[in-house]
N, C-alpha and C positions, 0 to 999 in steps of 0.2 A: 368095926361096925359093918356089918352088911343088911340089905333088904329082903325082905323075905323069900323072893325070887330075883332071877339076873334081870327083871323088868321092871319098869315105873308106870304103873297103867294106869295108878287114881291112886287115893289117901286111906280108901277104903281097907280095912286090913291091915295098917301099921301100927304096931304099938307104941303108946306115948312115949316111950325112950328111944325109940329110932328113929319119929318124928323129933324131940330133943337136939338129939344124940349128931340130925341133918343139921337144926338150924343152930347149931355151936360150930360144925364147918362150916358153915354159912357165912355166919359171922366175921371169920376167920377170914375167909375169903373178903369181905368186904375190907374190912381192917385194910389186907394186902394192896386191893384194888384201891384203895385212897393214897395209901402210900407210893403208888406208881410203880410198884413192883407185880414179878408176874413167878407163876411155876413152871415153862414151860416142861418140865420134866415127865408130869403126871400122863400126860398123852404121847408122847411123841411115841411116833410109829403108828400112830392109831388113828383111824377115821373115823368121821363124825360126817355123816349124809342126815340135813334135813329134809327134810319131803313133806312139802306143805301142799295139801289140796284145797285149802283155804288161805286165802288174802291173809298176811301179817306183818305187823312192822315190828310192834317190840318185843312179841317172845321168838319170831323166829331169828331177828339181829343181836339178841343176849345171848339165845345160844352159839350163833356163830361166833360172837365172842368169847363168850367162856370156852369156846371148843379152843379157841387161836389163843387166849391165854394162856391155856392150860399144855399148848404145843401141838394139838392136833390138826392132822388134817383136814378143812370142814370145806365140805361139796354142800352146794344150793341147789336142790333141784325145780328146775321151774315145769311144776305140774301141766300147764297152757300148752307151752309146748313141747312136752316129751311126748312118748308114745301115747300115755294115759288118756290125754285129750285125740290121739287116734283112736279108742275104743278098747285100750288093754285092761284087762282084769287085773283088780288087785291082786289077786293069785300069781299072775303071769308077773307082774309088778316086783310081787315079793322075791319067786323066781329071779329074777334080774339083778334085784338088788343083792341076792345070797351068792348069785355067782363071781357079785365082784369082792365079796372078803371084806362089806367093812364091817366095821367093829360096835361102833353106835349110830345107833338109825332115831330120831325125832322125828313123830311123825303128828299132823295135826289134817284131820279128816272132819267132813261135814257129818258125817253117819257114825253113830255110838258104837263102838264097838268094832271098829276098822284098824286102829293101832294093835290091839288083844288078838285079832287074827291074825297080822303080821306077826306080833310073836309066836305063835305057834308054829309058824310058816320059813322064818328066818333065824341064821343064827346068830346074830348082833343081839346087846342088847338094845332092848325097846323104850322108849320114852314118851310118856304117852302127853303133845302137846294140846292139848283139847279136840275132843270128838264130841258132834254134834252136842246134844243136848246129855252127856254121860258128866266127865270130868273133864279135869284140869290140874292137876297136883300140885305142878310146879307154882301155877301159879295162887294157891293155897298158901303152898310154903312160904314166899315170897310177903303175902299179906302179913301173916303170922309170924315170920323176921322182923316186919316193919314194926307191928304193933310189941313186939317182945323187946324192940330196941327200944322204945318211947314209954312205956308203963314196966321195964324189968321183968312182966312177966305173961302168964296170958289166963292161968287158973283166977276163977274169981269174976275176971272182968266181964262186960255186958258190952254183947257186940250188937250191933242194930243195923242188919243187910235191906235197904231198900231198893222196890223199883221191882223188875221183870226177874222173880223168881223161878217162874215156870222154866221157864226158855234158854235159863244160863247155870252153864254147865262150872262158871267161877264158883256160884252158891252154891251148888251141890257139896264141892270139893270143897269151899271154906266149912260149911255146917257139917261136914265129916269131921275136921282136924280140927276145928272150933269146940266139939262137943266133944270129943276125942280128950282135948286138951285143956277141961275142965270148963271151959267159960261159957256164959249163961248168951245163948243167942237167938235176937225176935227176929222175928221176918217183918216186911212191913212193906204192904201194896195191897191193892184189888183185890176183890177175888178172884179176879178174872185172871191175875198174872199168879195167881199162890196155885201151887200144887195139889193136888187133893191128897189127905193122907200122910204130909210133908212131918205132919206132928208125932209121928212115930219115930223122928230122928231126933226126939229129945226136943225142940224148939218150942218156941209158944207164936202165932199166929198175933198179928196186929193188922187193923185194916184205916188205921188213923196214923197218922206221924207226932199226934199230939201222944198217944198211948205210947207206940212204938220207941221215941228219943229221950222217952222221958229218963233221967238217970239212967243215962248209954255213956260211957267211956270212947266207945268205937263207935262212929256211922260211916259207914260204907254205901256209896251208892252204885247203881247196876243200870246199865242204858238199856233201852228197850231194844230187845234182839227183835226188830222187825222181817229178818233176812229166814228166821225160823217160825215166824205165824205166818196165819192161812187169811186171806185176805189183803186188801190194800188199806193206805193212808197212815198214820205217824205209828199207829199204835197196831199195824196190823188186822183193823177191824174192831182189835179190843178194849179199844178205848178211842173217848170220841173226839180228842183233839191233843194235841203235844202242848199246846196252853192251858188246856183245861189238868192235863197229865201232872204240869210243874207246879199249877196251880196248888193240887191236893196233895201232891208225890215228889212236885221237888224239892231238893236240898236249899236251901237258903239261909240268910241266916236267923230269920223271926224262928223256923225251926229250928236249927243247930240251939236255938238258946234253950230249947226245952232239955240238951242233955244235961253232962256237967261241964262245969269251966274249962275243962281243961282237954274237954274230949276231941280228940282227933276226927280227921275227915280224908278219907280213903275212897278210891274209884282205883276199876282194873286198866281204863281203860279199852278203848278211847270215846271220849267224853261229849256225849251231847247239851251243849253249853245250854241252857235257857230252857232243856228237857228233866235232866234229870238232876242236874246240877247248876247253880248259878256260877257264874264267873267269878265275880267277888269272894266265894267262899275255894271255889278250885285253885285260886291263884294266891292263897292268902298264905304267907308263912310262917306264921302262928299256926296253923290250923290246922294245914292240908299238909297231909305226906303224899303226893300224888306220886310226885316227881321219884322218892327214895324210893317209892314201891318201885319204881322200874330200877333204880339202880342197886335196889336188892334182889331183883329179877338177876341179874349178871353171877353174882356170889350164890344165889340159889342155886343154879343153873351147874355154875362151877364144882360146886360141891354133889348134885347128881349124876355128874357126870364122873367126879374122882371117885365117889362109891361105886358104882357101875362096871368101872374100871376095872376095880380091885375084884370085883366080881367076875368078870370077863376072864382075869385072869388064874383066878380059881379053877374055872372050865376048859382050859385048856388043855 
């Protein structure tokens, strides 16, 4: 199996069998990681530098673990205070990073399109962990393991992403490999947080949660990226209170009952309790896969990192 380049920039562009083709090692890896067994073989010799220009706790600590699973060497770089927060250009940046030889670079940037220019610029391969309001792949893939562990499969099903569509680069990258991967998916918020034009990707637009949950398999909820609108107060301006917000938009369970029985309840992470999801329903286990989605975050992680790999060493 390889991807279609030696980089991981977005879901955008992958064919349904190579998304597959990931989350069957995926899998795999999970399997492994429950059993307490590890590979370090896959990596060793090889470096793994994340470079977070954005705050993270769980995609940038899954990758360091699947780096150190998998035997590699994994450098943290703390963006605050390296040179970057003296004024260096990502150019200069990437420069730095190519003179030191490593191998795979995970890189997560506030501006769209800052991982894609590091690859062009470097010779590791690239991983793209969220930029700005673009993508997110990994953490696509990671949803769509979860959900493919829980219903067997993903064509067919009805996935229903609520909450701040505009702003989050998870939705982009889920409604790529979501639509990508057969399955029927609403959107469901505001107008004010929906995209304009978003309906060109195949989805259908809801602006009620009665509409949107009704016969959903999957509800996913999405926290309001306040850190990416223009304006102050819960919603950014756009909207007129985080009570009035959970009111009409949050997850609870009067709403979950409009899906089906049986239907699962999914967030990326991390969770504004009593905003966009109730507690009762995040901490329920029956319900919620919150928690699996991170610990399939690890095996996701692992396995783009042992393709990559294999890629790397192609180019040599």
């Amino acid at each position: 199996m390889q991807l279609p380049g030696r980089h991981l920039l977005g879901i955008e562009g992958l064919h349904p069998a190579i998304i597959s083709n990931l989350l069957d090692l995926a899998e795999s890896y999970a399997l492994l990681n429950r059993s307490g067994k590890t590979r370090r073989d896959v990596l060793r010799g090889r470096t793994l530098i994340n470079l977070f220009f954005e705050d993270s706790t769980r995609t940038r600590t899954s990758f360091e673990l699947a780096g150190k699973r998998l035997g590699a060497d994994v450098i943290n770089m703390s963006v605050s205070t390296s040179s970057v927060s003296k004024g260096e250009t990502l150019l200069d940046t990437a420069a730095t990073l190519n003179a030191m030889n490593c191998d795979l670079l995970v890189v997560r940037h506030k501006s769209s399109g800052a991982p894609a220019l590091l690859a062009q610029k470097v010779d590791a391969a690239v991983i793209n962990a969220g930029d700005g309001m673009h993508e997110h792949p990994t953490q696509a893939l990671l949803d769509a393991l979860t959900i493919r562990r829980h219903k067997g499969r993903l064509e067919g099903l009805t996935i229903a992403i609520c909450g701040d569509i505009a702003h989050s680069r998870v939705a982009r990258s889920n409604i790529l490999l979501l639509t990508t991967m057969g399955c029927i998916v609403r959107l469901v918020g505001p107008p004010v947080l929906i995209p304009t034009g978003i309906e060109q990707f195949g989805v259908t637009i809801h602006h009620t949660m009665e509409t949107g949950l009704r016969g959903a398999d999957i509800v996913m909820a999405l926290r309001l990226q306040t850190e990416r609108m223009n304006g102050t107060g819960p919603g950014g301006g756009l909207i007129p209170s985080a009570r009035e917000f959970f009111t009409f938009y949050g997850l609870d369970s009067d709403k979950l009952a409009l899906a089906k029985p049986d239907a699962l309840v999914m967030h990326p992470g991390p969770m504004n309790r009593g905003v966009e999801i109730a507690s009762q329903l995040a901490d329920d286990p029956t319900r919620s896969v919150i928690r699996e989605q991170v610990e399939m975050g690890v095996a996701v992680r692992m396995a783009v990192l042992d393709v990559l790999s294999r890629t790397a060493n192609r180019n040599v």
